[in-house]
C-alpha positions as CSV (number, residue, x, y, z in Angstrom):
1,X,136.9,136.6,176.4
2,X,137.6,139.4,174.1
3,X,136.8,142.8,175.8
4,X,134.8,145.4,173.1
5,X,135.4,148.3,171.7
6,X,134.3,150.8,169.5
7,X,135.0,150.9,165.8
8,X,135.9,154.1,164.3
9,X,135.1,154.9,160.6
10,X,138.8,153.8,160.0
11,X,137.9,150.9,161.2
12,X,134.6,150.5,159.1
13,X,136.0,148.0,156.3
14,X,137.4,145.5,158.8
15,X,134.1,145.5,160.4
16,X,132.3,144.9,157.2
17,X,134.6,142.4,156.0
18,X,133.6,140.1,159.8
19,X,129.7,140.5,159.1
20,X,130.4,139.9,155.8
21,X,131.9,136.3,156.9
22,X,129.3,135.7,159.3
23,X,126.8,135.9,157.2
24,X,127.5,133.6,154.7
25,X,125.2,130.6,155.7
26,X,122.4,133.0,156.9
27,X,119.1,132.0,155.9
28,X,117.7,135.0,154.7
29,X,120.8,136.8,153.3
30,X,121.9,133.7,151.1
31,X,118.3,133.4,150.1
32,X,118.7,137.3,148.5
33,X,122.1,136.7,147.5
34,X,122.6,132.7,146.7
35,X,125.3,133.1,144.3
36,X,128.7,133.4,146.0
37,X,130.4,135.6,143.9
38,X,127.4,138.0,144.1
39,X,127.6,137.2,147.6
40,X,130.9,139.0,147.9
41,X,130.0,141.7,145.6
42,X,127.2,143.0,147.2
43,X,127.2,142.2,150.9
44,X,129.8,144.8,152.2
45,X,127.4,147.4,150.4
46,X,124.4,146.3,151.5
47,X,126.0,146.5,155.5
48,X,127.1,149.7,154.8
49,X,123.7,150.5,153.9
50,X,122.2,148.5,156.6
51,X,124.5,149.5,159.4
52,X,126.7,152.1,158.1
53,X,125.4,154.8,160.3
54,X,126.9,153.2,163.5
55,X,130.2,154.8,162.2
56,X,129.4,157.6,162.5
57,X,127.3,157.6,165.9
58,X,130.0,155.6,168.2
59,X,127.4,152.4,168.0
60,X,129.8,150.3,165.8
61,X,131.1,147.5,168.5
62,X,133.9,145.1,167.7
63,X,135.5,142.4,169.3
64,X,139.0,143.4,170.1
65,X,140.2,140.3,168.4
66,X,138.4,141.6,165.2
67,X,136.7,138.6,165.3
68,X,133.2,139.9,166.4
69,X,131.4,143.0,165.6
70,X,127.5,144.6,166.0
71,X,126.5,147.7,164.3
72,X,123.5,149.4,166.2
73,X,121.7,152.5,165.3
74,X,120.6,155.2,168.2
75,X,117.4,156.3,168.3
76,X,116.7,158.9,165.4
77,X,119.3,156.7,162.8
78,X,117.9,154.7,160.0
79,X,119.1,152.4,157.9
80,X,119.2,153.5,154.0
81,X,116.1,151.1,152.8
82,X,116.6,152.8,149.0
83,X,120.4,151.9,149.0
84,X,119.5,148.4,150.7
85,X,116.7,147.7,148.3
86,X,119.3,148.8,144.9
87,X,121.5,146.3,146.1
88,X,119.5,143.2,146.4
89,X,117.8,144.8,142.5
90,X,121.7,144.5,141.3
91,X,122.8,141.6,142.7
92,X,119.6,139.8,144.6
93,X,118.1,136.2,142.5
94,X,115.7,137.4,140.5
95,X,112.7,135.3,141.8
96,X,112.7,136.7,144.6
97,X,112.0,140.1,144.3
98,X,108.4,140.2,144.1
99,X,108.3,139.2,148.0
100,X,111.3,141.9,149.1
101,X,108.8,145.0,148.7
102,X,106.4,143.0,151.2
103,X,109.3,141.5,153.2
104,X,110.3,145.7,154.0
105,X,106.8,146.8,154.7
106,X,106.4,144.0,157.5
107,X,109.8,145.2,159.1
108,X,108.6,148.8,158.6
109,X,105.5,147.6,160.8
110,X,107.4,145.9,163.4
111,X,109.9,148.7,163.6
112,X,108.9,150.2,167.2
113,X,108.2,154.4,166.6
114,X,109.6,155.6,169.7
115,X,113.4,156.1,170.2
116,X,115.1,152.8,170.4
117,X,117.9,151.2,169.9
118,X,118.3,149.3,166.6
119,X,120.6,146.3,165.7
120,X,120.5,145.9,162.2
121,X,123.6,143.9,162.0
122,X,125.8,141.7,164.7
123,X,127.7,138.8,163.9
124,X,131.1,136.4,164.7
125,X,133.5,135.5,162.4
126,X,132.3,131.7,161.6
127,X,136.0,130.2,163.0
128,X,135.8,132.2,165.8
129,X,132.1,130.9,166.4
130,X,130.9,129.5,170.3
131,X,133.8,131.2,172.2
132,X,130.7,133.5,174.1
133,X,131.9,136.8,171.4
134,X,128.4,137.2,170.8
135,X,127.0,137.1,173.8
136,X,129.4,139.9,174.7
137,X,128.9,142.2,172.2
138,X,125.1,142.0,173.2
139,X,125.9,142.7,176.6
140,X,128.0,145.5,175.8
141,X,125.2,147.0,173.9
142,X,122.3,145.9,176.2
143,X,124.0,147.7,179.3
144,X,124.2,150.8,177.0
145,X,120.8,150.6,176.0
146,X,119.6,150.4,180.2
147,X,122.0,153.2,180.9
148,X,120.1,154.8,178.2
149,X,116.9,153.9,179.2
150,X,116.1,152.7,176.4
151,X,114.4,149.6,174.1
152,X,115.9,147.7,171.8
153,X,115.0,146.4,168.8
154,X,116.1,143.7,166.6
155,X,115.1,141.3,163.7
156,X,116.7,138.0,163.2
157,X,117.4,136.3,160.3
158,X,118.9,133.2,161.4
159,X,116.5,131.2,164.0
160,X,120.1,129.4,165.3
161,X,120.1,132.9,167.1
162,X,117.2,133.5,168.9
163,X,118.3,131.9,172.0
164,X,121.1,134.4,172.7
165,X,118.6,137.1,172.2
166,X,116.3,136.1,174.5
167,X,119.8,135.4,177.0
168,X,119.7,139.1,176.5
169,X,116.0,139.9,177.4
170,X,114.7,140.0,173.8
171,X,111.4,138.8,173.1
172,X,109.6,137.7,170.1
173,X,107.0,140.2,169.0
174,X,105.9,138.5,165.9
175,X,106.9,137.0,162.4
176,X,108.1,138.1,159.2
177,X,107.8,136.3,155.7
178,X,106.4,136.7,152.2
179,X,106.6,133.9,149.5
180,X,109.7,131.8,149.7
181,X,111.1,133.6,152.3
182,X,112.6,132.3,155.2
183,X,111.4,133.9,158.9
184,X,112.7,136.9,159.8
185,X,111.9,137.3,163.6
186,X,111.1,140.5,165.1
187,X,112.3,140.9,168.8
188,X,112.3,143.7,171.5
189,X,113.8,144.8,174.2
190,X,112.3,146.4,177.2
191,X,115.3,148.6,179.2
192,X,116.3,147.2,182.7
């Protein structure tokens, strides 16, 4: 098992570069950004939009491996929705996006309004995949969160994951979808 640690910002582009790959047969992300060339174009961006802010808030978490990494935002951290949302314009398929203004006002809804923790982005390098990295790089961040005292908050985009949430005391708390969308499942997190 590969013991975590904290990214710095120097870190930051090997970080994106693991999401990036573990995200590249994710539902939701491949049905923004089907083309693979736009794929690669515009997915470090949009993480750094998504997630950037763990940077710079000691809440990026990597696998010591570099195989593994979760970027989670402390309460009062947002991600940047206008920078998000002028990605998928540049480089998202084109039928979609009359259902990515509704997609982000159902997230908006979920999004609990007292402090929390958010994860808006955790993943495993796909060839590194089932060696237990994500599971600890949840429990890294879920013993943070109780020390805290905290919630947590997530939204999944791939229903492959939902189990290891729930391993990790998530619940589901409701649904998210417009048109052709796949589910995006909202889960939370109650501190321990």
């Amino acid at each position: 098992m590969s013991p975590i640690r904290e990214a710095s910002p120097g870190d930051a582009d090997a970080v994106v570069h693991v999401i990036t790959l573990a995200f590249s047969a994710d539902p939701m992300t491949r049905w923004c950004l089907p083309n693979p060339h736009r794929y690669l174009s515009a997915m470090p961006e949009f993480i750094r939009a998504f997630g950037g802010h763990a940077f710079l808030t000691d809440s990026a978490d990597w696998t010591a491996d570099g195989c593994g990494a979760a970027l989670w935002l402390p309460p009062g951290r947002e991600p940047e929705g206008d920078r998000m949302m002028a990605v998928i314009e540049e480089y998202g398929d084109p039928r979609i996006m009359a259902d990515m203004p509704a997609i982000f006002e159902q997230m908006d809804r979920f999004h609990p309004k007292a402090p929390h923790w958010y994860l808006p982005l955790i993943g495993v390098d796909p060839a590194s995949q089932g060696r237990g990295l994500g599971a600890a790089l949840m429990r890294h961040a879920t013993e943070r969160c109780d020390r805290d005292g905290l919630p947590a908050y997530l939204e999944s985009s791939n229903p492959r994951n939902i189990s290891l949430y729930e391993r990790h005391g998530f619940e589901v708390i409701g649904q998210i979808q417009s048109g052709t969308s796949p589910v995006l499942t909202p889960m939370y997190r109650r501190p321990r």
